[in-house]
Structures are given as C-alpha cells and as structure tokens.
Jmol script that loads the backbone (N, CA, C; Angstrom):
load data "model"
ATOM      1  N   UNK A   1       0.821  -1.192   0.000  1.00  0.00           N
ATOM      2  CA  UNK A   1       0.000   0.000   0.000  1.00  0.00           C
ATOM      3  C   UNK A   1       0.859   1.247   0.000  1.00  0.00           C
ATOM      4  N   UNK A   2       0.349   1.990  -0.755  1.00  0.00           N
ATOM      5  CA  UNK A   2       1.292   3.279  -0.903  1.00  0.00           C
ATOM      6  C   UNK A   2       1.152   4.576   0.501  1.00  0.00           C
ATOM      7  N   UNK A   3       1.736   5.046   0.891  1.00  0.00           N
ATOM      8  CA  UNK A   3       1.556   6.137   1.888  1.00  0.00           C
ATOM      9  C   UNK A   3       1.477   7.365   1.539  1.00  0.00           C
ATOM     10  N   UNK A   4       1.761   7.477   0.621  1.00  0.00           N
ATOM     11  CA  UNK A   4       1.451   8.961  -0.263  1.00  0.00           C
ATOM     12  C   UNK A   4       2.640   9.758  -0.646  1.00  0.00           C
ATOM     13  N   UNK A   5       4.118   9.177   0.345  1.00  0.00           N
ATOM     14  CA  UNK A   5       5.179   9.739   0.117  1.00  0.00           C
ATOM     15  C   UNK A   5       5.567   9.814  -1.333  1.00  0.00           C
ATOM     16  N   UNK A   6       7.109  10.234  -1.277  1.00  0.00           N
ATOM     17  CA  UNK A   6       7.600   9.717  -2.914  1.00  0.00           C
ATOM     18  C   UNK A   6       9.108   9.148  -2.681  1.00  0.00           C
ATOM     19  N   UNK A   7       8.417   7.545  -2.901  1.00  0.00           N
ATOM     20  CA  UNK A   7       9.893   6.913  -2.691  1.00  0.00           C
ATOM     21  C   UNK A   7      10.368   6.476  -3.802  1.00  0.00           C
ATOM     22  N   UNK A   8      11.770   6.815  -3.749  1.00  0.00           N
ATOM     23  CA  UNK A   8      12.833   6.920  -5.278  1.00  0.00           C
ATOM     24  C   UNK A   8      13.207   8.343  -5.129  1.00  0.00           C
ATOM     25  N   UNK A   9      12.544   9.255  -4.642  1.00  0.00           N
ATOM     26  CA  UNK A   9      12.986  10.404  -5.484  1.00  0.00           C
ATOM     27  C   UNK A   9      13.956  11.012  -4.423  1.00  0.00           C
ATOM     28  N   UNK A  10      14.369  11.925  -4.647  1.00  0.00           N
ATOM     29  CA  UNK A  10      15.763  13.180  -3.777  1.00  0.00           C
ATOM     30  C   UNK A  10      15.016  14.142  -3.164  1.00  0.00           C
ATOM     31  N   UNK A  11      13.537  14.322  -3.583  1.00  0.00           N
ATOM     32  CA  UNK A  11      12.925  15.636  -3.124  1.00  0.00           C
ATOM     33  C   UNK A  11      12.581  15.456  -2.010  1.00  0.00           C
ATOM     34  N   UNK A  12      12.236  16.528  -0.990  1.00  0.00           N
ATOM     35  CA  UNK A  12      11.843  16.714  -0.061  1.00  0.00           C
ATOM     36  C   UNK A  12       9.812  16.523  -0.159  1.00  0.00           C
ATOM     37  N   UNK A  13       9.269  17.310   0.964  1.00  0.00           N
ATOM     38  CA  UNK A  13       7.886  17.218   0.727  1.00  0.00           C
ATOM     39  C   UNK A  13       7.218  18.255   0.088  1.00  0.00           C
ATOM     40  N   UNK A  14       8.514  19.369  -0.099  1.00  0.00           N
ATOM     41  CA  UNK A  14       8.236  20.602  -0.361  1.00  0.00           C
ATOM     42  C   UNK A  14       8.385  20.892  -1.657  1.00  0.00           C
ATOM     43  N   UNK A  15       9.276  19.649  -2.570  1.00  0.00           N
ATOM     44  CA  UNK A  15       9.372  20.103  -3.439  1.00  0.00           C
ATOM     45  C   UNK A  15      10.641  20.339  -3.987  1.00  0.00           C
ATOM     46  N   UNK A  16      11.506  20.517  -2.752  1.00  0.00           N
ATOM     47  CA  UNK A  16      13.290  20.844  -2.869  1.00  0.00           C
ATOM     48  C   UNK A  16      14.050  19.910  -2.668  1.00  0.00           C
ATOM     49  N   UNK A  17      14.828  20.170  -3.548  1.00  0.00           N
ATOM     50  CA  UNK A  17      16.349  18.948  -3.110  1.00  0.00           C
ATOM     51  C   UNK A  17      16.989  19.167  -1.959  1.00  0.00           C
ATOM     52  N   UNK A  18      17.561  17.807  -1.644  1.00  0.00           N
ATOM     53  CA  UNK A  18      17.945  18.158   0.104  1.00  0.00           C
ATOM     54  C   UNK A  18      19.692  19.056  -0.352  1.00  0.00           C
ATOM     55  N   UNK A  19      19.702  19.660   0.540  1.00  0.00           N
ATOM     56  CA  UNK A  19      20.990  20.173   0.661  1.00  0.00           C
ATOM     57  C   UNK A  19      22.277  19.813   0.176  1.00  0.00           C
ATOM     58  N   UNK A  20      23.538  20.334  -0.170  1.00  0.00           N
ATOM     59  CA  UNK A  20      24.367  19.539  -0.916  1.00  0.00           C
ATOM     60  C   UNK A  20      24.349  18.333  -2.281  1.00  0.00           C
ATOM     61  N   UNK A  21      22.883  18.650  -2.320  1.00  0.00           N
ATOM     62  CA  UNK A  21      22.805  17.228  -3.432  1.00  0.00           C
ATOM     63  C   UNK A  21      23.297  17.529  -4.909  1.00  0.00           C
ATOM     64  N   UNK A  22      24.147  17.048  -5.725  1.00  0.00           N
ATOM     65  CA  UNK A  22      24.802  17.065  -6.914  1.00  0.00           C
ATOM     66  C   UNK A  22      23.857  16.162  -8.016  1.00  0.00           C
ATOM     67  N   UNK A  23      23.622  16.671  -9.017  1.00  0.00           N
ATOM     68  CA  UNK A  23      22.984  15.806 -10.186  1.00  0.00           C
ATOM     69  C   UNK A  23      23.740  14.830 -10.636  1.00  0.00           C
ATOM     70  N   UNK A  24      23.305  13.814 -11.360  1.00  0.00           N
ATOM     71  CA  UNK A  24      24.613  12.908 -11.998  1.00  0.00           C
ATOM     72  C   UNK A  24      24.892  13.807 -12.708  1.00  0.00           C
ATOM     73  N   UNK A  25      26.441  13.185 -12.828  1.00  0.00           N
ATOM     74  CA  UNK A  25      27.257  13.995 -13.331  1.00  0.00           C
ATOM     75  C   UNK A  25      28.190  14.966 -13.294  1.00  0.00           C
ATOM     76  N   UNK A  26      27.850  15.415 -12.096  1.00  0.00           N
ATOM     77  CA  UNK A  26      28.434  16.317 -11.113  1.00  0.00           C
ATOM     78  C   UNK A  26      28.324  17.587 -11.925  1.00  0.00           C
ATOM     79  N   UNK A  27      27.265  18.084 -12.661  1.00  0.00           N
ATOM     80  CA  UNK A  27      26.906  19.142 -12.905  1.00  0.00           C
ATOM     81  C   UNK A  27      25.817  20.131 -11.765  1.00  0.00           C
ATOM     82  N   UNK A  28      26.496  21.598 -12.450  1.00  0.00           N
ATOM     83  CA  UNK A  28      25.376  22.481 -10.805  1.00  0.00           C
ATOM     84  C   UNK A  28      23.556  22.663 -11.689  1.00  0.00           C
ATOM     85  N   UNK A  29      22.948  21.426 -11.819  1.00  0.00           N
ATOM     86  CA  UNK A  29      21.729  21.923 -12.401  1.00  0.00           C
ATOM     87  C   UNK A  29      22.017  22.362 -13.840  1.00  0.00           C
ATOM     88  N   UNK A  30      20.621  22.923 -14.282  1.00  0.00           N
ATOM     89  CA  UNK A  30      20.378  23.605 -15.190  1.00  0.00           C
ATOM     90  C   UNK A  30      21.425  25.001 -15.388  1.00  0.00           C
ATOM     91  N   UNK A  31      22.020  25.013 -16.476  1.00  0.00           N
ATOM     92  CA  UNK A  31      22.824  26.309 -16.712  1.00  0.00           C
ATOM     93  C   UNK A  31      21.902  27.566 -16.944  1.00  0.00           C
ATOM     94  N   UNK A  32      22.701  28.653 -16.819  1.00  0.00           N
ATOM     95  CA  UNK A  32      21.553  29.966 -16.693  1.00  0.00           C
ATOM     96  C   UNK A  32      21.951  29.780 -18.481  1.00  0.00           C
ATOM     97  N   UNK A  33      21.198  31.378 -18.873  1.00  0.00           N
ATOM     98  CA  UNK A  33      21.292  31.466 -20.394  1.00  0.00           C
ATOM     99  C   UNK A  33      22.936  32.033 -20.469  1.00  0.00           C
ATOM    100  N   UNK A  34      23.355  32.995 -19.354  1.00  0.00           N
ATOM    101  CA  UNK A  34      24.268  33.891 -19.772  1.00  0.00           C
ATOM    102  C   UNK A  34      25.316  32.588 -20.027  1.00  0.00           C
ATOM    103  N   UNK A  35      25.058  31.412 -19.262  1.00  0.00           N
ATOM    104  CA  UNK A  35      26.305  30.644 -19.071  1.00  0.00           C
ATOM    105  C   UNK A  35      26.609  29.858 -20.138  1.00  0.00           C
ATOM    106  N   UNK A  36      25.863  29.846 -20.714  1.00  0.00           N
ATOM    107  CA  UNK A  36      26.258  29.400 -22.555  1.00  0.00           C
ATOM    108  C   UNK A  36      27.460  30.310 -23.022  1.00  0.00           C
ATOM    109  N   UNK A  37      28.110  28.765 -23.581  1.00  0.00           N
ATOM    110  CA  UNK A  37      29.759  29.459 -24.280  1.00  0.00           C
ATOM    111  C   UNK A  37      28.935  30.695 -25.487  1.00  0.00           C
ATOM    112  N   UNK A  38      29.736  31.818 -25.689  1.00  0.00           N
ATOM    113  CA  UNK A  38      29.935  32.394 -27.034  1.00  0.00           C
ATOM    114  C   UNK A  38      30.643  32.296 -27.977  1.00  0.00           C
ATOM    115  N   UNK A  39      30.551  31.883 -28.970  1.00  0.00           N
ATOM    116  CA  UNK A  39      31.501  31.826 -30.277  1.00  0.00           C
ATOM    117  C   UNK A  39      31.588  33.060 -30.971  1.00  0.00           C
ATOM    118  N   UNK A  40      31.562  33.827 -30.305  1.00  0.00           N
ATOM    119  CA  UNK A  40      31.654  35.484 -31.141  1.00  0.00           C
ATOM    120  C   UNK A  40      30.572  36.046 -31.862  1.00  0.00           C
ATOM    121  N   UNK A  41      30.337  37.156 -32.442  1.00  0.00           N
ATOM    122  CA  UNK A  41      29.190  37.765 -33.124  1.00  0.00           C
ATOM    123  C   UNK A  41      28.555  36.770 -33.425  1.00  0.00           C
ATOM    124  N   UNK A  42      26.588  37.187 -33.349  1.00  0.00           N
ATOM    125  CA  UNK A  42      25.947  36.388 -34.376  1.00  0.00           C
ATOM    126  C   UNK A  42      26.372  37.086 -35.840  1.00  0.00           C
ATOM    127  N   UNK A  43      25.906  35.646 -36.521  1.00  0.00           N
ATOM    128  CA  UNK A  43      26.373  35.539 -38.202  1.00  0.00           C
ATOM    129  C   UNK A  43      25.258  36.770 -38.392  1.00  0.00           C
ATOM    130  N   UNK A  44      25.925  37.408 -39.654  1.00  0.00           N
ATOM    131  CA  UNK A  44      25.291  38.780 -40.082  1.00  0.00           C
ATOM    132  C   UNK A  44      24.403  37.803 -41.338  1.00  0.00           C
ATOM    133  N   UNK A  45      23.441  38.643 -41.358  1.00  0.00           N
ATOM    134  CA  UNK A  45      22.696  37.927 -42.624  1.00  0.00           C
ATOM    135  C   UNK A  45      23.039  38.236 -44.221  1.00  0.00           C
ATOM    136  N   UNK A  46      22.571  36.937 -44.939  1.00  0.00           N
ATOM    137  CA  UNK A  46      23.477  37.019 -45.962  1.00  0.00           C
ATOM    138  C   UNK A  46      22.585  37.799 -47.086  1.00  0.00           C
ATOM    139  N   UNK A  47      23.643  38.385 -47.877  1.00  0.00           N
ATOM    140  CA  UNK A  47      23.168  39.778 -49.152  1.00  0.00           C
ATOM    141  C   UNK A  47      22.145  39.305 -49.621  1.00  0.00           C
ATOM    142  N   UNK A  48      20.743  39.958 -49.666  1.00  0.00           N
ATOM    143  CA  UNK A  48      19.915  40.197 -50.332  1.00  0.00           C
ATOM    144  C   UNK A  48      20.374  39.230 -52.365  1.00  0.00           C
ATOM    145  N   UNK A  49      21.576  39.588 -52.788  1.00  0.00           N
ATOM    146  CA  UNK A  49      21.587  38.925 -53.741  1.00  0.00           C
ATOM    147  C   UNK A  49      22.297  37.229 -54.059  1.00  0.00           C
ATOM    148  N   UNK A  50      22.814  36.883 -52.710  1.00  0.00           N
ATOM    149  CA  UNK A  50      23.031  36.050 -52.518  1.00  0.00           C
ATOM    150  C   UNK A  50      21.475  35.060 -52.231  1.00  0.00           C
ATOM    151  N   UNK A  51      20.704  35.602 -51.326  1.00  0.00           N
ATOM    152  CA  UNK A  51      19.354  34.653 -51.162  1.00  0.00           C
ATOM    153  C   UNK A  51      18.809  34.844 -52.334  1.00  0.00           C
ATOM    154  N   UNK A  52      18.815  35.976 -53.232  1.00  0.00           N
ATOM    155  CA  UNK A  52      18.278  35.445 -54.554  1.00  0.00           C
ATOM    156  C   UNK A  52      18.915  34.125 -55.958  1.00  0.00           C
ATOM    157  N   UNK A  53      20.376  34.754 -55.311  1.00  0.00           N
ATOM    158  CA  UNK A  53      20.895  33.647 -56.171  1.00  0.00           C
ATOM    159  C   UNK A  53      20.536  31.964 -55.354  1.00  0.00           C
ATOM    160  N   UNK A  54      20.095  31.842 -54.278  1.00  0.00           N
ATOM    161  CA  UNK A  54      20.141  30.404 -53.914  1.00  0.00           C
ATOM    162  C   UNK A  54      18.591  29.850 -54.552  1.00  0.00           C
ATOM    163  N   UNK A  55      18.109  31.107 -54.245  1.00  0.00           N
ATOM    164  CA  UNK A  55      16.539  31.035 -54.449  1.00  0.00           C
ATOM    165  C   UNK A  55      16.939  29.916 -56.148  1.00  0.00           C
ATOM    166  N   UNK A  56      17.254  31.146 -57.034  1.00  0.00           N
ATOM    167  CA  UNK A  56      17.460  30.585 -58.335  1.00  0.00           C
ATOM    168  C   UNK A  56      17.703  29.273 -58.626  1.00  0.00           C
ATOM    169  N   UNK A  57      18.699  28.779 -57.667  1.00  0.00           N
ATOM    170  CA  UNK A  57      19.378  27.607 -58.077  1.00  0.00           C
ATOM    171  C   UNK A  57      18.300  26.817 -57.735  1.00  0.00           C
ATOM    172  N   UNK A  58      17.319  26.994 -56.492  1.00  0.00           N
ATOM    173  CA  UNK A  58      16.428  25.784 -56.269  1.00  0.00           C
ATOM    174  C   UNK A  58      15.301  25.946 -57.034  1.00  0.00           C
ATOM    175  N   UNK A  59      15.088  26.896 -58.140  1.00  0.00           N
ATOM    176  CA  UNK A  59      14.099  27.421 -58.911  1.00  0.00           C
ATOM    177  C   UNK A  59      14.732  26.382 -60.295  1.00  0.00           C
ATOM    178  N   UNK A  60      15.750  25.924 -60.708  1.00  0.00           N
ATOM    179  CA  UNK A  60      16.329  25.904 -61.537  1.00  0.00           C
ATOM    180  C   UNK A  60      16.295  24.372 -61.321  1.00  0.00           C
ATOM    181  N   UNK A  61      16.263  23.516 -60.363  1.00  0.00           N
ATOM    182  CA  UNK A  61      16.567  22.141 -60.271  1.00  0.00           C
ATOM    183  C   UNK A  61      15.189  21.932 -60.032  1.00  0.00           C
ATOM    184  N   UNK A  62      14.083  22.655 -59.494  1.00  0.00           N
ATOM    185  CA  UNK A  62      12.953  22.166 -59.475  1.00  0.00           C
ATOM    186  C   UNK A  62      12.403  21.659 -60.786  1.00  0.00           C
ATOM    187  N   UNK A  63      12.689  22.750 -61.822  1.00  0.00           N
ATOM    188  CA  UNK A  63      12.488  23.309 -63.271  1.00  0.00           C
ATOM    189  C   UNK A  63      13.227  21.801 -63.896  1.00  0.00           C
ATOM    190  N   UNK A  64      13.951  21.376 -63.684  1.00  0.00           N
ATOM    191  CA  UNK A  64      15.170  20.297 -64.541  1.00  0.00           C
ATOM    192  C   UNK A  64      13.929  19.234 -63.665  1.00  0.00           C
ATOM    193  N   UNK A  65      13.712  19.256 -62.467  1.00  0.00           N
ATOM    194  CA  UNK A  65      12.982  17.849 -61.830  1.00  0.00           C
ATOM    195  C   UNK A  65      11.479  17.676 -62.670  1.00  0.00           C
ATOM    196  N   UNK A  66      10.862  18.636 -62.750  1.00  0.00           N
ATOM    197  CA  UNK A  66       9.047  18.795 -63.671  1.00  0.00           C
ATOM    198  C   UNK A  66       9.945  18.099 -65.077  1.00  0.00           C
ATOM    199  N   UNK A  67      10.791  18.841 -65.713  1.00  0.00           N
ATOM    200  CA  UNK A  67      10.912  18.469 -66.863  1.00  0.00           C
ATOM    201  C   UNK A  67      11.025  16.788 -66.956  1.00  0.00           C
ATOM    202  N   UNK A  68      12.323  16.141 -66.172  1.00  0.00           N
ATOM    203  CA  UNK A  68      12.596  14.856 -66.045  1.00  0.00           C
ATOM    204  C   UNK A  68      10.933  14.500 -65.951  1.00  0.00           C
ATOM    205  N   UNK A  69      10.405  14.716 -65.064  1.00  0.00           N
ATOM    206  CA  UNK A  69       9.260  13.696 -64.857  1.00  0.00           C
ATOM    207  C   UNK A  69       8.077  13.934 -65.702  1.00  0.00           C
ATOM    208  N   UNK A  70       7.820  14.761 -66.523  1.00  0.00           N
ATOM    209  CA  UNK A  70       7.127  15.262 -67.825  1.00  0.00           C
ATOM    210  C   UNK A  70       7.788  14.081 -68.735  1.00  0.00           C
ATOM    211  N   UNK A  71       9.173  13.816 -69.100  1.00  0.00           N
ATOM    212  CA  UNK A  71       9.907  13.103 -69.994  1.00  0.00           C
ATOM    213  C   UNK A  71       9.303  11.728 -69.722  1.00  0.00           C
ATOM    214  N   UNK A  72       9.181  11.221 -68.471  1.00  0.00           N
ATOM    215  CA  UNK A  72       9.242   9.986 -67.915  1.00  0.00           C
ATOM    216  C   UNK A  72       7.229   9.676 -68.088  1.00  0.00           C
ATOM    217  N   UNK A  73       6.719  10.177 -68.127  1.00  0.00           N
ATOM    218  CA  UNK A  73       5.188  10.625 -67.907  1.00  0.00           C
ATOM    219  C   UNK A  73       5.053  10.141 -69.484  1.00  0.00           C
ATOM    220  N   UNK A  74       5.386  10.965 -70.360  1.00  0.00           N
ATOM    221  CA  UNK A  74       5.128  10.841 -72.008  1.00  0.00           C
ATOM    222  C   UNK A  74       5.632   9.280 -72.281  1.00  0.00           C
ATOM    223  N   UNK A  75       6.846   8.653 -71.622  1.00  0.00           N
ATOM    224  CA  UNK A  75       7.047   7.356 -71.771  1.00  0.00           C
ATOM    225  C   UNK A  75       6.315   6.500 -71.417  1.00  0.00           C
ATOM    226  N   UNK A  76       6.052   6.891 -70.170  1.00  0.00           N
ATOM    227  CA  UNK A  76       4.783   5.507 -69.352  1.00  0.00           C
ATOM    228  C   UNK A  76       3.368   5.561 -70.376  1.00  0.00           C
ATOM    229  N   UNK A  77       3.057   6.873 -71.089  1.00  0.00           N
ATOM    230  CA  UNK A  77       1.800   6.861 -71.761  1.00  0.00           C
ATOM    231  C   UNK A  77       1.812   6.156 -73.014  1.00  0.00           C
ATOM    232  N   UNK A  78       3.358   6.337 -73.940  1.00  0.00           N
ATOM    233  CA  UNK A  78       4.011   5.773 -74.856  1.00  0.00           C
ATOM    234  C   UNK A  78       3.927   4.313 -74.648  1.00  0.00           C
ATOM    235  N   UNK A  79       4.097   3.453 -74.000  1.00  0.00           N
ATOM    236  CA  UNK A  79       3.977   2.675 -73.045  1.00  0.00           C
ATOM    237  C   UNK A  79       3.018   1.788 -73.251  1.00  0.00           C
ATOM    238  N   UNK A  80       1.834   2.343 -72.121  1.00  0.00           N
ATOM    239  CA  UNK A  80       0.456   1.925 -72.076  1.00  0.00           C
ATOM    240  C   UNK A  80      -0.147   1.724 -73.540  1.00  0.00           C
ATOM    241  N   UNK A  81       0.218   2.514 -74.127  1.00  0.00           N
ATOM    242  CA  UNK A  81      -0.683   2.577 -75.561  1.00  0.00           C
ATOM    243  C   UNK A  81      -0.035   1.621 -76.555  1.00  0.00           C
ATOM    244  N   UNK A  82       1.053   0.980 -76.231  1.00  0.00           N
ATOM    245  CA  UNK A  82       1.353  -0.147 -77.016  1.00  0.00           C
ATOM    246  C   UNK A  82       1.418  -0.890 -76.244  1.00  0.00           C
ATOM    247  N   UNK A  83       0.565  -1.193 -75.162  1.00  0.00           N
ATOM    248  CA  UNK A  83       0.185  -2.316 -74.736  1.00  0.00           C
ATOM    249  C   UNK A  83      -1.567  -2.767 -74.886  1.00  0.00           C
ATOM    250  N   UNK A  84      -2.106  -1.992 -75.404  1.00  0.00           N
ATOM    251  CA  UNK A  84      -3.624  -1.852 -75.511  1.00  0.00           C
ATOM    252  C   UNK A  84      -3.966  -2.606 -76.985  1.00  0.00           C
TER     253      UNK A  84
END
end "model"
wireframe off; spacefill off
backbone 0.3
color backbone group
C-alpha cells in the first residue's frame, strides 16, 4: 500500500532537493542562459543577392525535376498505348 510519500525520489515534501545534493554527473543543475559558451558575433545575414541567387538555383533544379518527370510521364503513356 502506498503512503502517499515519494519513494525513489531526492525531493523533499516541499518540493526541494535536500541540501548539498549534486545531479549525476556532477553538474550544478540547469545552466543559466548567460552561461552558454559564445563563439563570437551572431552571423550577419546574408546579401539580399546572394538569397536570390540560392533562391534561383532551387528554382532551376525544381524546373530540370518537372521536366525529367514530364519526360518519364510521355514514356509511361508511350507505353500503355502499345500495350492496348
């Protein structure tokens, strides 16, 4: 029968860890935000004609992908119709 406690856990009844207690690992908890390493400036965003040129390129392989499967489409119909 259960008693209502909480057995397994580290917490108190209140809610708190008992005193001195270390996480595995021997880390102190949750890190704050400031305590995140910095790797220097955030990245500046890239030129206006650079996102157009990427734009292009995926405008351009989409364009080559419709075509391929337009090509492949006219075959399967090519296809069917000399099998009828």
């Amino acid at each position: 029968m259960s008693t209502g406690g909480t057995v397994g856990t580290r917490r108190d009844r209140d809610g708190k860890l008992p005193a001195g207690y270390r996480p595995p690992g021997g880390g102190q908890g949750t890190p704050a935000a400031s305590d995140a390493p910095t790797y220097g400036a955030p990245t500046p965003p890239i030129p206006a004609d650079q996102a157009v040129s990427g734009q292009m390129q995926v405008v351009e392989s989409l364009k080559a992908a419709v075509e391929a499967l337009q090509r492949r489409l006219a075959a399967q119909e090519q296809t069917n119709e000399s099998l009828t």
